[in-house]
C-alpha atoms as an extended CHARMM CRD file, in Angstrom:
* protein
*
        88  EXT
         1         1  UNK       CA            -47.7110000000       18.8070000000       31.3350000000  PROA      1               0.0000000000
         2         2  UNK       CA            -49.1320000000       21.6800000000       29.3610000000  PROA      2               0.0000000000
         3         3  UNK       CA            -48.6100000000       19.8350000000       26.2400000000  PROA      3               0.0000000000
         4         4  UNK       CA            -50.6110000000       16.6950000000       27.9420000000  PROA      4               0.0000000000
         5         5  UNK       CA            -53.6500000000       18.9370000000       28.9530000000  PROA      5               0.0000000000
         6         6  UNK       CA            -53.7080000000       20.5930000000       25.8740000000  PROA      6               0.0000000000
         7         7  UNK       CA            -53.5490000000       16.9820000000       23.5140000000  PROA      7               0.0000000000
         8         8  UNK       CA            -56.1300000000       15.4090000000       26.1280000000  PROA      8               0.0000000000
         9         9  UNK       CA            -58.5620000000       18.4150000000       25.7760000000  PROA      9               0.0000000000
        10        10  UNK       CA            -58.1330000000       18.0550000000       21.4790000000  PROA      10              0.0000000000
        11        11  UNK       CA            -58.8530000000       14.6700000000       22.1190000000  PROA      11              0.0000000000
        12        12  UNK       CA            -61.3220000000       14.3040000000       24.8880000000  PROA      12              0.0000000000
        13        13  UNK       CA            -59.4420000000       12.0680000000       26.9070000000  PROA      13              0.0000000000
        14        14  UNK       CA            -58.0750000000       11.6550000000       30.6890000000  PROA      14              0.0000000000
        15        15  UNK       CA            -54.8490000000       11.7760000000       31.3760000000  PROA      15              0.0000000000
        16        16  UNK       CA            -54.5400000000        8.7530000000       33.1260000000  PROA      16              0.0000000000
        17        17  UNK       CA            -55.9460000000        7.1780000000       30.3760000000  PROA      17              0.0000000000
        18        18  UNK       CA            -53.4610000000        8.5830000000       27.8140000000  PROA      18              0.0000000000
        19        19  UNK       CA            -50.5870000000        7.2440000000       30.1450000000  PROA      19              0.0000000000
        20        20  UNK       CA            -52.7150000000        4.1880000000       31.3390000000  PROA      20              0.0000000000
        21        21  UNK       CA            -53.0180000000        4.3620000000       35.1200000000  PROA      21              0.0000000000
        22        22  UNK       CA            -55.4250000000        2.0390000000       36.4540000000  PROA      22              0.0000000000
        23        23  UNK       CA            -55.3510000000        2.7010000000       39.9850000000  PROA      23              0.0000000000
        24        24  UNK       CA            -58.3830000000        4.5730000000       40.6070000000  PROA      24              0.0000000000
        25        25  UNK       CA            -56.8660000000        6.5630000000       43.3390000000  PROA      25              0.0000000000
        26        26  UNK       CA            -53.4740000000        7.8550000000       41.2400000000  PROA      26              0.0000000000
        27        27  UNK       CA            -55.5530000000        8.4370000000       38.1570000000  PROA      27              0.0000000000
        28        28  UNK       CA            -57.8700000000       10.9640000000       40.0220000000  PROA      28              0.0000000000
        29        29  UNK       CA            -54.5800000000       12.3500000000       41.5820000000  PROA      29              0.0000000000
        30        30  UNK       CA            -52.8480000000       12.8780000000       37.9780000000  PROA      30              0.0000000000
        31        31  UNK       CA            -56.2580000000       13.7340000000       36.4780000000  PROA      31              0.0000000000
        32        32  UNK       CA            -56.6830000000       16.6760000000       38.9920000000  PROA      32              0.0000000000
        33        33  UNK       CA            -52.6130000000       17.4750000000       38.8820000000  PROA      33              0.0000000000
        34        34  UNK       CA            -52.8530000000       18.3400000000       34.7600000000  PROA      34              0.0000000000
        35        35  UNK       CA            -56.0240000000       20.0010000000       34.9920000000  PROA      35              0.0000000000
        36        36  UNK       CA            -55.2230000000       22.0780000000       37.9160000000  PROA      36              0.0000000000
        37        37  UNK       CA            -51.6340000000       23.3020000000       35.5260000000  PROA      37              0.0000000000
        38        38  UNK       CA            -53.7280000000       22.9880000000       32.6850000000  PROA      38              0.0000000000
        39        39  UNK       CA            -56.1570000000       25.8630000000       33.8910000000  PROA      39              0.0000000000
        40        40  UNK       CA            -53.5030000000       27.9170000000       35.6060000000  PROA      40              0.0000000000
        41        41  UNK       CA            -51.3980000000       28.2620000000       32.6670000000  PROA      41              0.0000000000
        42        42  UNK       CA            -54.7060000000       28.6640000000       30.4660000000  PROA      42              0.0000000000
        43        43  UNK       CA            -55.6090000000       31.5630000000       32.8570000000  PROA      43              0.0000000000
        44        44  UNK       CA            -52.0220000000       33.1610000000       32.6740000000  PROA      44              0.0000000000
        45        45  UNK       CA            -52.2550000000       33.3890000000       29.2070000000  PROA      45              0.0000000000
        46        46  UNK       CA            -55.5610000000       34.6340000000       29.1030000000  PROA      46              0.0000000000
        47        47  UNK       CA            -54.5250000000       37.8380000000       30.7140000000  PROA      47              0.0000000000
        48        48  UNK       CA            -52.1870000000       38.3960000000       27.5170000000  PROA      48              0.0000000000
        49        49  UNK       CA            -53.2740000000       41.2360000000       25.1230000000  PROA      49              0.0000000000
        50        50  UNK       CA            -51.3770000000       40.1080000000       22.3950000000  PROA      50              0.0000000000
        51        51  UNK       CA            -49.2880000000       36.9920000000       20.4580000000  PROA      51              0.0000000000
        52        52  UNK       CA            -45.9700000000       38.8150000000       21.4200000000  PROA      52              0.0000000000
        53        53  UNK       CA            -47.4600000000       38.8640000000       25.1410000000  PROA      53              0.0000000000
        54        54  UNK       CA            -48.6060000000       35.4620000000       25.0270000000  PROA      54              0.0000000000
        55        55  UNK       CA            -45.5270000000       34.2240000000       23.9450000000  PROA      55              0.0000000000
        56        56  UNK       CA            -43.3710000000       35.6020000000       26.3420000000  PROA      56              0.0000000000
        57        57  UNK       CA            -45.5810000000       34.3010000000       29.1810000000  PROA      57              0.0000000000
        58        58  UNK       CA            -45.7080000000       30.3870000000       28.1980000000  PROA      58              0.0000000000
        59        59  UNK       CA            -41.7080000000       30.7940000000       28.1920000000  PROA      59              0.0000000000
        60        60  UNK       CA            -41.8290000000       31.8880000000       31.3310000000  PROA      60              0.0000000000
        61        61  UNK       CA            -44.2340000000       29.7090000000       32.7220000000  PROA      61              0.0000000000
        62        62  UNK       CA            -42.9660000000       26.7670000000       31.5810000000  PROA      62              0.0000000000
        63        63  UNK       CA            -39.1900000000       27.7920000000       32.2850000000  PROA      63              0.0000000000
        64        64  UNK       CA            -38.5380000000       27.4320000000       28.2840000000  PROA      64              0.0000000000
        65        65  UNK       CA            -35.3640000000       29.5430000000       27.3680000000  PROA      65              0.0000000000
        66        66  UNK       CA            -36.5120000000       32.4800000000       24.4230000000  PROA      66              0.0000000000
        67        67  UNK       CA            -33.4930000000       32.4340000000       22.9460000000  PROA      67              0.0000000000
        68        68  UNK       CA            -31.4110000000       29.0710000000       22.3960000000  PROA      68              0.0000000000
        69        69  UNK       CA            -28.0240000000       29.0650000000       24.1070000000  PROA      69              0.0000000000
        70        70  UNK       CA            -25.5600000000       28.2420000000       21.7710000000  PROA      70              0.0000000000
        71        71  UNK       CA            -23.7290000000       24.2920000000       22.0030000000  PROA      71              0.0000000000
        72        72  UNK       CA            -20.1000000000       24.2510000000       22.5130000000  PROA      72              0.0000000000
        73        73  UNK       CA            -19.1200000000       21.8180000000       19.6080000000  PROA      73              0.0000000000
        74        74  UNK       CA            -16.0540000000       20.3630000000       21.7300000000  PROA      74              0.0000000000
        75        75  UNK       CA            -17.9180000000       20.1340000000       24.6290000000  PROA      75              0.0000000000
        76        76  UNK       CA            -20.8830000000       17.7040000000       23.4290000000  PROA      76              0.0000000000
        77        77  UNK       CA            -18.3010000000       15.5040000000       21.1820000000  PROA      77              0.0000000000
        78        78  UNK       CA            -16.2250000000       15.8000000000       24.8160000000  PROA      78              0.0000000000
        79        79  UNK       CA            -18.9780000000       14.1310000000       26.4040000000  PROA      79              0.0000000000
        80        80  UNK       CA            -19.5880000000       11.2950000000       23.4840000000  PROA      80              0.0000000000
        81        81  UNK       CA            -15.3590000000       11.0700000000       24.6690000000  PROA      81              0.0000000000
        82        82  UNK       CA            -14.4740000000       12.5540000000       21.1190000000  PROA      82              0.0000000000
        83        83  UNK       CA            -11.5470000000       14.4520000000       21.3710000000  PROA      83              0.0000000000
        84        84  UNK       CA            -11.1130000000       17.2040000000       18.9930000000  PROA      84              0.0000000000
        85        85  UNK       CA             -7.5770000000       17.4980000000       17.1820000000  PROA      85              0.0000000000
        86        86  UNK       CA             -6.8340000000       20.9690000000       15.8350000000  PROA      86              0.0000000000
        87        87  UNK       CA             -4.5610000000       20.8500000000       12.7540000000  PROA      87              0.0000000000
        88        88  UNK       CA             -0.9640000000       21.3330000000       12.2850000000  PROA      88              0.0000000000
């Protein structure tokens, strides 16, 4: 959602246009919902003194993990039903 208020605000569009909800009702709803994020996450970050700062707060905001957990090769070809066959 942050990324949609921030792209509608480059672009000067609504929301509900960029996703192309017609009902008057839901777009004002949708409209208000990004805006209302949009500003609250805007304000967060506003409080930051620094990059560093601001960076750690958008992660935290939007739940984003600052350090990538690493994948479990076996696991994800375990899933795709790969099975992984260690040699002799």
């Amino acid at each position: 959602m942050w990324e949609l208020h921030k792209l509608c605000q480059a672009y000067n569009q609504l929301p509900s246009d960029v996703f192309g909800i017609d009902d008057a009702w839901a777009a004002w709803d949708f409209n208000h919902a990004v805006l209302t994020f949009g500003r609250y996450v805007g304000n967060e970050l506003d409080k930051c003194k620094d990059q560093n700062a601001r960076d750690r707060r958008i992660h935290d905001l939007l739940g984003i993990p600052r350090k990538p957990k690493p994948i479990n090769i076996n696991a994800l070809m375990g899933m795709q039903g790969i099975t992984v066959q260690r040699g002799s």
